[in-house]
TORLUM-983379 format. One record per atom (N, C-alpha, C, O): x, y, z; residue in three letters. Coordinates in steps of 0.05 Angstrom, whole numbers, plus 32768, in hexadecimal, padded with zeros to 4 digits. Layout:
N
XYZAla ...
***
This chain:
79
80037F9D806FUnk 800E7F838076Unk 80197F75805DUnk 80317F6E805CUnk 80097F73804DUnk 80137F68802DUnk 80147F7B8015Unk 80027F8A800FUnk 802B7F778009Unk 80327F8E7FEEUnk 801D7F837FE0Unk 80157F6B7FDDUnk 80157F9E7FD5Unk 7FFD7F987FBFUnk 80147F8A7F9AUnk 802A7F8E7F91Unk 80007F7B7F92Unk 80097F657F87Unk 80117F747F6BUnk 80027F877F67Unk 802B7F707F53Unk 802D7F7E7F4AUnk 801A7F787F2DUnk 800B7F647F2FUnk 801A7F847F19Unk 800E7F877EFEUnk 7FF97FA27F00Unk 7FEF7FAC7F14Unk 7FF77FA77EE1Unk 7FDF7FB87EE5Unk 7FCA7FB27EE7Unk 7FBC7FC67EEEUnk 7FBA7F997EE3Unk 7FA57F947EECUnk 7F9F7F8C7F09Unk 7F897F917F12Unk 7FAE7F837F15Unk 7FB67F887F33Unk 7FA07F9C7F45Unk 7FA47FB37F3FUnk 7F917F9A7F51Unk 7F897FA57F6BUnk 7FA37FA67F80Unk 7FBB7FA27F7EUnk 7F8E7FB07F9AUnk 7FAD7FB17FB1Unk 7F987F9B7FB8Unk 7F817F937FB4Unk 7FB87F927FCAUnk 7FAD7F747FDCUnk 7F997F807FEDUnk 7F857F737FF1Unk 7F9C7F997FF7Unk 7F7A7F918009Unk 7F667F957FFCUnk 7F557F9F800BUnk 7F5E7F937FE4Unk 7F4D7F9A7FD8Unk 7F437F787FD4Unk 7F2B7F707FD2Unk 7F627F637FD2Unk 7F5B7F437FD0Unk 7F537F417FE1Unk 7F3C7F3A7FE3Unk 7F657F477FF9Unk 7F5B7F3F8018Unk 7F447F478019Unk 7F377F338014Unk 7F307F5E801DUnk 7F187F648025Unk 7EFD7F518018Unk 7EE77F4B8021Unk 7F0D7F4C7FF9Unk 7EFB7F327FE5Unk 7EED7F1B7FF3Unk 7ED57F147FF2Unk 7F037F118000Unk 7F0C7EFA800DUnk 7EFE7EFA8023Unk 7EFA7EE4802DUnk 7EF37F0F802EUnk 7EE97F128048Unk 7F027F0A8062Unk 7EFF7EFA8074Unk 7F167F1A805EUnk 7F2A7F138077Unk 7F277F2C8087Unk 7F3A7F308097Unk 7F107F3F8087Unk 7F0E7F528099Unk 7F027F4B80B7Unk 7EEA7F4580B8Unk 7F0F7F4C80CCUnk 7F077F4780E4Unk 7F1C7F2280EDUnk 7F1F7F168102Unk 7F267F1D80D0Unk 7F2C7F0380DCUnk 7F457F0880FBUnk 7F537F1B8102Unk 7F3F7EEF8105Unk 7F517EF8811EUnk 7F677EE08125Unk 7F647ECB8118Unk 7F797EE18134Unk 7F947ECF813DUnk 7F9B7EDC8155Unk 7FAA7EF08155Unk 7F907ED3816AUnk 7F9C7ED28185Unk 7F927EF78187Unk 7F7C7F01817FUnk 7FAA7F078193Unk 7FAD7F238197Unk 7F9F7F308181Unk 7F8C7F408185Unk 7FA97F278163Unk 7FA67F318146Unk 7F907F2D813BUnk 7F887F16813AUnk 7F7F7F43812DUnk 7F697F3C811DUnk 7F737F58810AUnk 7F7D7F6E8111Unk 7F6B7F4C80EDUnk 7F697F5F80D3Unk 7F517F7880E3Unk 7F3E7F7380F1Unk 7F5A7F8C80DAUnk 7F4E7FA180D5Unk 7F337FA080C5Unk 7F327F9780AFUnk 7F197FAE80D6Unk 7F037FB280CAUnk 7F017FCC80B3Unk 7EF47FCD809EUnk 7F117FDF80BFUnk 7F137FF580ACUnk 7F277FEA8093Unk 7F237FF5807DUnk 7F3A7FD78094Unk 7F4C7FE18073Unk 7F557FB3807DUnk 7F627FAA8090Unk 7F4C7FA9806DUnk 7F5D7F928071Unk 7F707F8C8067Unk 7F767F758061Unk 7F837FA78062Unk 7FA27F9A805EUnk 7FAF7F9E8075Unk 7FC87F998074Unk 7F9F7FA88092Unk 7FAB7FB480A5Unk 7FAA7F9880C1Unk 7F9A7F8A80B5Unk 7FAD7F8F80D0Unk 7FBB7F8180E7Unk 7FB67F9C8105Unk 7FC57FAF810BUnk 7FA37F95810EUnk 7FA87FA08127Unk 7FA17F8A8148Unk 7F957F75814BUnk 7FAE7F99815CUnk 7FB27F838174Unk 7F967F8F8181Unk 7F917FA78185Unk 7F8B7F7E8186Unk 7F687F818195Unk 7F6C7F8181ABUnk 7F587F8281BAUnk 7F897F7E81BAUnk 7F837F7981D6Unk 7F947F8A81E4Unk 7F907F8E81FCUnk 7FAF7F9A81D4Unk 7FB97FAD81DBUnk 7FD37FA681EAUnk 7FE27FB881F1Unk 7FDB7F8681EFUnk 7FEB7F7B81F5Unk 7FFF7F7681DDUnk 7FF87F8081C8Unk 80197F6681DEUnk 802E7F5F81C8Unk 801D7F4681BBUnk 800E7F3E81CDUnk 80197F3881A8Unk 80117F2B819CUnk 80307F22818EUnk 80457F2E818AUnk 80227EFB8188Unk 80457EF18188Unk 804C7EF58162Unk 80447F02814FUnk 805C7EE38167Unk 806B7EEA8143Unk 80557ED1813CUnk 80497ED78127Unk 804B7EB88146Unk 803A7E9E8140Unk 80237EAA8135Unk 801B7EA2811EUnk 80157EBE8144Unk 7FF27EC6813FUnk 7FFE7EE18120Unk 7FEE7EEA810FUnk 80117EE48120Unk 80117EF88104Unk 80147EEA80F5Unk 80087EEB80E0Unk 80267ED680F9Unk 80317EB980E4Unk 80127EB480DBUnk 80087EBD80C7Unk 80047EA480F0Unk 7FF47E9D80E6Unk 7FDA7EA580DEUnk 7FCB7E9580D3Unk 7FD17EC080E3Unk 7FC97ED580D8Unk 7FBF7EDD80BCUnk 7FAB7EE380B0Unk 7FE77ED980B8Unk 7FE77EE98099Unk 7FE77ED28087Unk 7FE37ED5806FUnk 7FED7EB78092Unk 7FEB7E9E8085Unk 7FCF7E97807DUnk 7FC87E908066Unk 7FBE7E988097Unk 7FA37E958088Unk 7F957EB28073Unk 7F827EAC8065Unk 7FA07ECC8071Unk 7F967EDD8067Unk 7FA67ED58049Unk 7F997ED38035Unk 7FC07ED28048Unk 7FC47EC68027Unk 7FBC7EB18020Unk 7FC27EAE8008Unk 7FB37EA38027Unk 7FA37E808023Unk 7F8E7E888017Unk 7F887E808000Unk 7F7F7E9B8025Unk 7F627EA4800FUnk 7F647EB48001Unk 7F4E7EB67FF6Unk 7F757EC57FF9Unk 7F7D7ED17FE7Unk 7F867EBD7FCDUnk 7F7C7EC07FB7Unk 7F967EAE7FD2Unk 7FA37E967FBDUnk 7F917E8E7FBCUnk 7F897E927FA5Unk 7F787E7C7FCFUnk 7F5D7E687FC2Unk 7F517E767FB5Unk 7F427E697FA7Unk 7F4E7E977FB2Unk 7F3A7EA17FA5Unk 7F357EA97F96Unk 7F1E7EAC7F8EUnk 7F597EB47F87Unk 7F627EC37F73Unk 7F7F7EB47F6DUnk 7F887EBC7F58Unk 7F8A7EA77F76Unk 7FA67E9C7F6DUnk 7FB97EAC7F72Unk 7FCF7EA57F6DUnk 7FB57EC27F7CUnk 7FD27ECF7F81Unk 7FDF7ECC7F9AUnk 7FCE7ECC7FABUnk 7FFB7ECB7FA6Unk 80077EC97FADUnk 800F7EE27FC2Unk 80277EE87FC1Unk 80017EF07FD4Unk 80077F067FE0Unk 80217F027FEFUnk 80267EED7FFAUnk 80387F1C7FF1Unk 80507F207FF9Unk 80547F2A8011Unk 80567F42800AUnk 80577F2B8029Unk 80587F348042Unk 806C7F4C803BUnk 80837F4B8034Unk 80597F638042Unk 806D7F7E8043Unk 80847F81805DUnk 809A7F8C805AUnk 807D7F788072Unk 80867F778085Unk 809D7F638087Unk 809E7F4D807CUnk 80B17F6F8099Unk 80CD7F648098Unk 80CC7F5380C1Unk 80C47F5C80D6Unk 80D57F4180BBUnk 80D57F3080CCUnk 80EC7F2F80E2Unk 81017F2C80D5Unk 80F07F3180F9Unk 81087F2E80FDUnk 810E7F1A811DUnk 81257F158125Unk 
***
């Protein structure tokens, strides 16, 4: 979901994300993945809208930034 952040001291973002405890968090259809939290899967097997990923990945970089200051990049292209 998010490019891991660049430098060499750098971890990958799910290694922030999992920090953070955003494993299991959920938005509507969407909840982070228990196995890898850089992953987004639909719990209900239906379309989930562009709003619940918006806001999703909004609250998953928010605690990433309160916890560590960095700025995670959405790998994903929008359209």
């Amino acid at each position: 979901t998010f490019r891991n952040p660049e430098g060499m001291d750098m971890k990958s973002a799910g290694w922030y994300l999992e920090q953070c405890g955003c494993k299991g968090m959920s938005c509507g259809a969407l909840s982070v993945s228990q196995n890898h939290a850089n992953w987004i899967v639909n719990l209900e097997g239906t379309p989930a809208s562009r709003k619940e990923y918006l806001e999703l990945t909004d609250l998953m970089r928010e605690r990433v930034n309160r916890n560590f200051g960095i700025d995670l990049q959405l790998e994903t292209v929008l359209i």
